[in-house]
C-alpha positions in Angstrom: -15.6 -9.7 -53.7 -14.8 -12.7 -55.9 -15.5 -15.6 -54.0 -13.5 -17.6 -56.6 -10.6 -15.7 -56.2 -10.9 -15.3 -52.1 -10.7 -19.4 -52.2 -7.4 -19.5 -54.2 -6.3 -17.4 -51.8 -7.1 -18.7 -48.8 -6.2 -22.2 -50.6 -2.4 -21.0 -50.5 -2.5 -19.9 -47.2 -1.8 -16.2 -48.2 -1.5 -14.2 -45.0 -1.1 -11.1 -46.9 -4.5 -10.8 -47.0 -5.5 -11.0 -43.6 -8.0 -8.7 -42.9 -8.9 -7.8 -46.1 -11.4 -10.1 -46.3 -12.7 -13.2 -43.9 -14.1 -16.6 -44.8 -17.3 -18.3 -42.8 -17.2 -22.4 -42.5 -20.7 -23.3 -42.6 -20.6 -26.5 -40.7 -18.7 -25.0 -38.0 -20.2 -21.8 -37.9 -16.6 -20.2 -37.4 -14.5 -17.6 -39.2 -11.6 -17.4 -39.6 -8.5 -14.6 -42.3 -6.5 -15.9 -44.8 -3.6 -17.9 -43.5 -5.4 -19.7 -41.0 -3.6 -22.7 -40.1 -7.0 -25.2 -39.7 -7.6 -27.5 -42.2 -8.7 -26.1 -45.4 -12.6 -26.4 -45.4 -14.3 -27.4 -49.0 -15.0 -24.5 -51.3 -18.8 -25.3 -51.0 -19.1 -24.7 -47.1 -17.1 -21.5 -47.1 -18.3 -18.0 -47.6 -16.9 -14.4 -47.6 -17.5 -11.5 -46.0 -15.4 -7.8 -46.1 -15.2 -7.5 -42.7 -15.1 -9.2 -39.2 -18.5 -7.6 -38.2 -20.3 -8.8 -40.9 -19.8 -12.4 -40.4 -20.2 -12.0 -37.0 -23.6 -10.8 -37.9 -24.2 -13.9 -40.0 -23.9 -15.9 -36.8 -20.0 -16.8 -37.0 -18.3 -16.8 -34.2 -14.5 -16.1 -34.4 -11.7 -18.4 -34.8 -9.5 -19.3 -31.5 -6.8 -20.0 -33.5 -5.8 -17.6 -36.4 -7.6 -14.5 -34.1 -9.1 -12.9 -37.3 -11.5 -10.2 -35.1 -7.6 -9.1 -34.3 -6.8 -8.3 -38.1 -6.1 -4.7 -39.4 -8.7 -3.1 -41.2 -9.5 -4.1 -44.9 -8.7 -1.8 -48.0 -12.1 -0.4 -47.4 -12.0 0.8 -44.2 -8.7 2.5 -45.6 -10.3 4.7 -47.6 -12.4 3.6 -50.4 -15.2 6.0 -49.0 -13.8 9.0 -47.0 -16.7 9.1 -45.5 -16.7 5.8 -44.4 -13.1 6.8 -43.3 -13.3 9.3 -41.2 -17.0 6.9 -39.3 -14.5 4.5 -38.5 -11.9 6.4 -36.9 -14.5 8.8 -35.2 -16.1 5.3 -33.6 -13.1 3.7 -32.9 -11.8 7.0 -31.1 -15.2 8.0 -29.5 -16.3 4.2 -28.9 -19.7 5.3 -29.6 -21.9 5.2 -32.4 -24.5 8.0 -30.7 -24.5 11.1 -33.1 -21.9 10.0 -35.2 -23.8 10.7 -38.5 -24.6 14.3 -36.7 -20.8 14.8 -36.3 -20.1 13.4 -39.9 -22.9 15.8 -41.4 -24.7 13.2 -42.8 -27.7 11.4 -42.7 -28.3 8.1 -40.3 -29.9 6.2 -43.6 -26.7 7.4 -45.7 -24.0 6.0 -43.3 -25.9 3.1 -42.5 -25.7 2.7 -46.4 -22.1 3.0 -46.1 -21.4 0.9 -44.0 -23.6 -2.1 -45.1 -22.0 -1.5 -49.0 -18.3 -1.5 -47.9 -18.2 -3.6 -44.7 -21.2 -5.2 -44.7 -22.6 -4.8 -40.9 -23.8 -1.4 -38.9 -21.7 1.0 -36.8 -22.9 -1.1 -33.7 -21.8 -4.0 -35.4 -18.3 -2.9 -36.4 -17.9 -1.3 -32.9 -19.1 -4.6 -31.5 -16.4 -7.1 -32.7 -13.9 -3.9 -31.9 -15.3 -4.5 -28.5 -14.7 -7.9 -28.3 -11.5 -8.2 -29.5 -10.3 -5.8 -26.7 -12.1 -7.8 -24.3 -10.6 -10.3 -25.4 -6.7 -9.2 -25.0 -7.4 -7.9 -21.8 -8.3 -11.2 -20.5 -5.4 -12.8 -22.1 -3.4 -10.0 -20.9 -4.1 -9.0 -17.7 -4.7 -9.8 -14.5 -7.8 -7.4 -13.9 -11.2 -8.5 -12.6 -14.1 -9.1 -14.7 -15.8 -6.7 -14.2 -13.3 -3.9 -15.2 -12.5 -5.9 -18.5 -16.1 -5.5 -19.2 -16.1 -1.9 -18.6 -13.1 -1.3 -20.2 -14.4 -3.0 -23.4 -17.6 -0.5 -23.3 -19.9 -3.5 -22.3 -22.3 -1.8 -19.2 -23.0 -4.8 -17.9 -21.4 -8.0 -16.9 -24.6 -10.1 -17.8 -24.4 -8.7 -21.5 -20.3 -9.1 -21.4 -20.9 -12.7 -20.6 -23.5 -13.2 -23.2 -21.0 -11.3 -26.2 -18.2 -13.1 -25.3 -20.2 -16.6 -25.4 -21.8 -15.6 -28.9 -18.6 -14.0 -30.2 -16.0 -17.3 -29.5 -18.0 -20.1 -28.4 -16.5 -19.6 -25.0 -17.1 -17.5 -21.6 -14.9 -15.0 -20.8 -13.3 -17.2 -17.6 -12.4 -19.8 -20.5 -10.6 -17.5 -22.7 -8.7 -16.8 -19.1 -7.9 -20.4 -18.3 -6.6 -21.0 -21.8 -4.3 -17.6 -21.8 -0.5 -17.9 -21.7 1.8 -16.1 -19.2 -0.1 -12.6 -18.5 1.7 -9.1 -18.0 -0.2 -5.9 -16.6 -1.6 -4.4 -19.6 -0.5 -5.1 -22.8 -2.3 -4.9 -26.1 -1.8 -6.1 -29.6 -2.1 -3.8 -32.2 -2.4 -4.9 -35.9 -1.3 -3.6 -39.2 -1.1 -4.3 -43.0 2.8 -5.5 -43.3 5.1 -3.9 -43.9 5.7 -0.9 -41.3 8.6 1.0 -41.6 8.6 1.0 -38.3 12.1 2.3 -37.7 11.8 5.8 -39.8 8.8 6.5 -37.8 10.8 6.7 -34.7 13.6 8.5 -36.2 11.0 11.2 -37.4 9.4 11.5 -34.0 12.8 11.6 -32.1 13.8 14.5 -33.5 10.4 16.6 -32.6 9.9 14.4 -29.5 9.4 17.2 -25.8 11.1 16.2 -23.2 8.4 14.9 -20.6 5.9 14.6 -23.0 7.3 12.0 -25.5 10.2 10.1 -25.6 12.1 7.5 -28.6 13.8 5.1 -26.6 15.6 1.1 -27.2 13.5 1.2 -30.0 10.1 2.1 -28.6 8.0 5.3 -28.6 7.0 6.5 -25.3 3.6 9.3 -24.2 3.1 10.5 -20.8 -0.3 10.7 -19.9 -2.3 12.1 -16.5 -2.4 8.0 -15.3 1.1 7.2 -16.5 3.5 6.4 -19.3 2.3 4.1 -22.2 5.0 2.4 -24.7 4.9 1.2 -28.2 7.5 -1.3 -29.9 7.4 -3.4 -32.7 5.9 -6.9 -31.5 6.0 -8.8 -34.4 5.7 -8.7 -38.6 2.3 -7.8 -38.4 1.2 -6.0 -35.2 2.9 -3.6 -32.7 3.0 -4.0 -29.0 1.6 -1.6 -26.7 2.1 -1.7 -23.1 0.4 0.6 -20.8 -0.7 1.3 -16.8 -3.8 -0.5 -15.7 -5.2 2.5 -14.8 -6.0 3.5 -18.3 -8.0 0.0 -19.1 -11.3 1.8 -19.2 -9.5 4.2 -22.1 -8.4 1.2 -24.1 -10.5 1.3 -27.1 -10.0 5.1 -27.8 -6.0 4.6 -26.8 -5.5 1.8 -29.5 -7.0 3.8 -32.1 -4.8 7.0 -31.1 -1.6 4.4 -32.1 -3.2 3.5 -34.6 -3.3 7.2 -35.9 0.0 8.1 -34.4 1.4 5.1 -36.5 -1.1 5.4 -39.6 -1.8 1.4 -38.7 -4.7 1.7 -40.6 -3.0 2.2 -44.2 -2.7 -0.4 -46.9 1.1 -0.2 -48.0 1.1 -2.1 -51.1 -1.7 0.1 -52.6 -0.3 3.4 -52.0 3.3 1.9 -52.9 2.1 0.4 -56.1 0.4 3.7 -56.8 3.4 6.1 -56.1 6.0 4.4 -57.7 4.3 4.9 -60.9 6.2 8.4 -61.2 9.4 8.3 -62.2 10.6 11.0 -59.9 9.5 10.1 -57.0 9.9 6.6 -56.9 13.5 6.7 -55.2 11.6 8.2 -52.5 8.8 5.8 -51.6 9.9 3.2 -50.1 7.8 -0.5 -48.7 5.9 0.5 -45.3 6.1 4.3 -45.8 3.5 5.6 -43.3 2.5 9.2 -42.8 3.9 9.9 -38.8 0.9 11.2 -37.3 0.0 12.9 -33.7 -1.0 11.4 -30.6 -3.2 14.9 -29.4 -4.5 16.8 -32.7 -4.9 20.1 -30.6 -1.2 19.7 -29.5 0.4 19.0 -32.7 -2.0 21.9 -35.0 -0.1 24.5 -32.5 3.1 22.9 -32.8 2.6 23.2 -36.9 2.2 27.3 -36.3 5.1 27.3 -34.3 7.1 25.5 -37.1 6.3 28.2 -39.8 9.5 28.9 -41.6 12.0 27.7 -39.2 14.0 24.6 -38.5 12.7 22.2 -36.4 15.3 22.4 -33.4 13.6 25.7 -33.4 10.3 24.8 -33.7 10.9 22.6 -30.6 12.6 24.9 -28.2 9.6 27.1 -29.5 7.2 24.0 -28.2 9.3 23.1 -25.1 9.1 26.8 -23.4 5.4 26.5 -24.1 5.1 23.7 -22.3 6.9 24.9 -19.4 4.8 28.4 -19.1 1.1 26.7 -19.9 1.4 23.2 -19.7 0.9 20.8 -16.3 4.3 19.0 -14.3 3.3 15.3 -12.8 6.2 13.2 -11.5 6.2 11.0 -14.1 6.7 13.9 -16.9 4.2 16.7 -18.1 1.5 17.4 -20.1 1.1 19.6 -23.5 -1.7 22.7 -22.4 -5.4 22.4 -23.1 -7.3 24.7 -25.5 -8.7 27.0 -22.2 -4.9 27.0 -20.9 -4.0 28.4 -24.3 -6.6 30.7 -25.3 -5.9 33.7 -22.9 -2.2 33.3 -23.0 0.0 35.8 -23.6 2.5 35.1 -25.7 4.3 38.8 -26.8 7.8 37.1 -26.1 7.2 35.2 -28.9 7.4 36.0 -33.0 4.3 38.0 -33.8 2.4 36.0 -35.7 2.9 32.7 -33.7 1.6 35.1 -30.6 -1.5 36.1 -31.9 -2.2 32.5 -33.8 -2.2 30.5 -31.1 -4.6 31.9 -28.7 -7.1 32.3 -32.0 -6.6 28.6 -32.6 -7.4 27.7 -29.0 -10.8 29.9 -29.2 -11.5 28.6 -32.8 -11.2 25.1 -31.1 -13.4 25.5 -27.6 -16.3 27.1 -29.5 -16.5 24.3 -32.4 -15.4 27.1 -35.2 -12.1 24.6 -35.9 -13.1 21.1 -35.2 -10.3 18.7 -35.0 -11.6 15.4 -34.5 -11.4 14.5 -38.3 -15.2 14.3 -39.5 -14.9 17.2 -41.5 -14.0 16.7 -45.6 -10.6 18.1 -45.8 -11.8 21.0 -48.2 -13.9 21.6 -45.5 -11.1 21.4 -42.4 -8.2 23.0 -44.4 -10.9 26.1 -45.1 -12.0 26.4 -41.3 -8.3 26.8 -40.3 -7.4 29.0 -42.8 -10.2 31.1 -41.1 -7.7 31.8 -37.6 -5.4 34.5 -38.5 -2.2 33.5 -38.8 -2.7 29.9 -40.1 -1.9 29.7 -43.9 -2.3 27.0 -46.8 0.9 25.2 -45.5 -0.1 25.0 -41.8 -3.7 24.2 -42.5 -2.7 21.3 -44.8 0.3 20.4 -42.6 -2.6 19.5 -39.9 -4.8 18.2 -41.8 -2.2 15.6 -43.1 -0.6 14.7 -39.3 -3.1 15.8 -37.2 -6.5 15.0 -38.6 -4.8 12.0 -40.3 -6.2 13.0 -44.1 -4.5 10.9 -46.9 -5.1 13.2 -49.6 -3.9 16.5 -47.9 -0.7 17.9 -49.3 1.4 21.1 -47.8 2.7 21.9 -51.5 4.5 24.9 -50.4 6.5 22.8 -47.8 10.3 23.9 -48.1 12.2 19.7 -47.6 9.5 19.1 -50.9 10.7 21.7 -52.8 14.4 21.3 -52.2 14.2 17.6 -52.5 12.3 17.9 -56.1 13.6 20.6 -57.2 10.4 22.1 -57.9 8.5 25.6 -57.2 5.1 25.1 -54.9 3.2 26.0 -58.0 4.8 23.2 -59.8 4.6 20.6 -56.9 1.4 21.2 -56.8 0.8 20.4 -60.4 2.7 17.3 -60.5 0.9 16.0 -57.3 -2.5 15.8 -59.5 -1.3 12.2 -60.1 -0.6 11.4 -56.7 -4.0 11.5 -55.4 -5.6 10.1 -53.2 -2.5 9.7 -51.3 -0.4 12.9 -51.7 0.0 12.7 -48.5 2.2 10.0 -48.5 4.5 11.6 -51.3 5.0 14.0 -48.7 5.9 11.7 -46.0 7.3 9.7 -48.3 10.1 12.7 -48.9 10.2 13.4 -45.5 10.8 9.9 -43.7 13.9 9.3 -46.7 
């Protein structure tokens, strides 16, 4: 980073770059992002860090007024290293840093390496201030006990909650409380780099949305789940607001970071747009905000892909909908899409041929570890174990890697909207799309969303 150029930043109160850097006042021993409204400290008592972790690591403790431990991810947690990428998502998702270089296929030493070069902190570190920011919405939020805002954060303890929560903001966590505003049951925060097309997003999941399962409604995205209904709407320029039951506090961590994949929250617009726009023929396409729409259950939407081989996608859905209703679960509040084991012995010989015998191979391929669909695989690597099941081509396999596993540079070139919209074979989409890299993936969305 250049510190010379963070300051001029920071000096004109840019809040663009929130969270893409933070600044540490040395004679307060806070931090605060860009755009913080406190006075402007001297450029000799400020320093800079790349993320929220690593100053907390310094011995900063956040800032109670511009909330920077609640700012999106910086370019580098976007994607500089895919490695890094796919660490960050995996321990925001698992909310645990045990094994995640085993799962990643790398070495401990290596992703350590990673971490400290782009971020500047450890996994624990990073997961740490994850933690506490939770915490910290909850308490603002909600009217649960201690106790279960501790648990729900991933703190095993109240004693060590207490202690986090004291180092972390200067405060303890009945403070933070006392000083909170009006509090509903459990609503969360969610932050992105602006701006979100928000709006297409919803139109795109509308259209594939199952009836009990999800639902675009008054503007808000809706997902039943076993404990109840959780909602997403736009809360603001730079965040989304997500309400859900109380019940699913102990699932908190792992449900913000499903939004923020369902959403692609963790994108930097202006980088990808900047990068696109570049060719002429696709610029009318790619417009400010364009986010890849991405799945809430990765299982759930690589079978939908198979069922949307070369049909529409009313098809597709009716398709989805009466496999839902043969395999999947009814609660009164809505139902559930079917497991792997529901899936794998199904029969499905009332359905096309292909889509019969895929299905089930998927299922098995996924419940013995063959096709892993929790993103730490390279996406050389993920498209090729999928193209293993029978019945899963280039298009499906890349089509799930892009929305499922969430990979910015996969690309389903033989995708039928592409071609019509370019007027372009496969071959020579896939040509063209050399210059779209690392973000082909939003090309395609790009197309599909206008």
């Amino acid at each position: 980073m250049d510190a010379d150029a963070c300051y001029r930043a920071i000096e004109t109160r840019d809040a663009r770059f929130a969270g893409r850097f933070f600044l540490g006042v040395k004679t307060t021993r806070i931090y605060c992002r860009p755009g913080c409204p406190a006075r402007l400290p001297r450029r000799e008592n400020v320093e800079f860090f790349a993320s929220a972790a690593a100053a907390e690591t310094a011995g900063f403790r956040a800032c109670l007024r511009c909330r920077p431990d609640a700012a999106p991810g910086s370019p580098a947690q976007a994607g500089t290293a895919a490695t890094l990428s796919r660490a960050l998502r995996l321990l925001e998702e698992s909310g645990e840093t045990t094994g995640l270089a085993d799962r990643l296929g790398v070495t401990d030493r290596h992703l350590r390496r990673l971490f400290a070069r782009h971020l500047g902190a450890t996994p624990a570190a990073v997961l740490r201030t994850r933690r506490l920011h939770l915490a910290r919405q909850l308490l603002e939020s909600s009217v649960l006990p201690m106790i279960d805002v501790a648990q729900a954060a991933g703190f095993r303890s109240l004693r060590r909650f207490n202690e986090a929560m004291k180092h972390g903001f200067g405060k303890t966590p009945s403070a933070l409380r006392k000083q909170a505003g009006p509090r509903a049951a459990l609503t969360l925060r969610v932050a992105f780099h602006a701006p979100l097309d928000f709006e297409k997003l919803l139109d795109f999941f509308e259209k594939r949305a199952l009836p009990g399962i999800e639902e675009v409604r008054d503007g808000s995205w809706r997902r039943t789940l076993r404990e109840g209904v959780l909602e997403v709407r736009r809360g603001g320029p730079d965040h989304l607001r997500l309400e859900m039951p109380a019940a699913l506090a102990p699932h908190a961590l792992q449900i913000v970071a499903r939004v923020q994949r369902v959403f692609d929250l963790r994108a930097d617009p202006h980088a990808i747009h900047t990068h696109l726009s570049r060719d002429a023929g696709l610029k009318p396409f790619v417009k400010a905000g364009v986010r890849v729409p991405g799945a809430w259950d990765p299982f759930e939407m690589a079978v939908r892909a198979i069922l949307g081989q070369q049909i529409s996608v009313q098809r597709a859905r009716a398709l989805a909908d009466e496999l839902v209703e043969a395999y999947g679960e009814t609660l009164p509040h809505g139902r559930l899409f079917p497991e792997p084991a529901a899936l794998a012995q199904a029969d499905l010989r009332g359905m096309p041929g292909v889509r019969a015998r895929a299905i089930p191979e998927l299922a098995k391929a996924a419940l013995d570890g063959r096709v892993r669909l929790d993103g730490s695989q390279p996406l050389e690597d993920a498209v090729a174990a999928l193209r293993e099941v029978p019945g899963v081509g280039d298009w499906t396999a890349q089509l799930i890697a892009l929305r499922a596993l969430g990979e910015p540079d996969a690309f389903p070139a033989a995708d039928l909207g592409l071609c019509h919209a370019l007027q372009l074979s496969p071959r020579e989409i896939a040509q063209r799309a050399e210059s779209w890299r690392p973000w082909r993936a939003y090309a395609a969305a790009a197309i599909w969303l206008s």
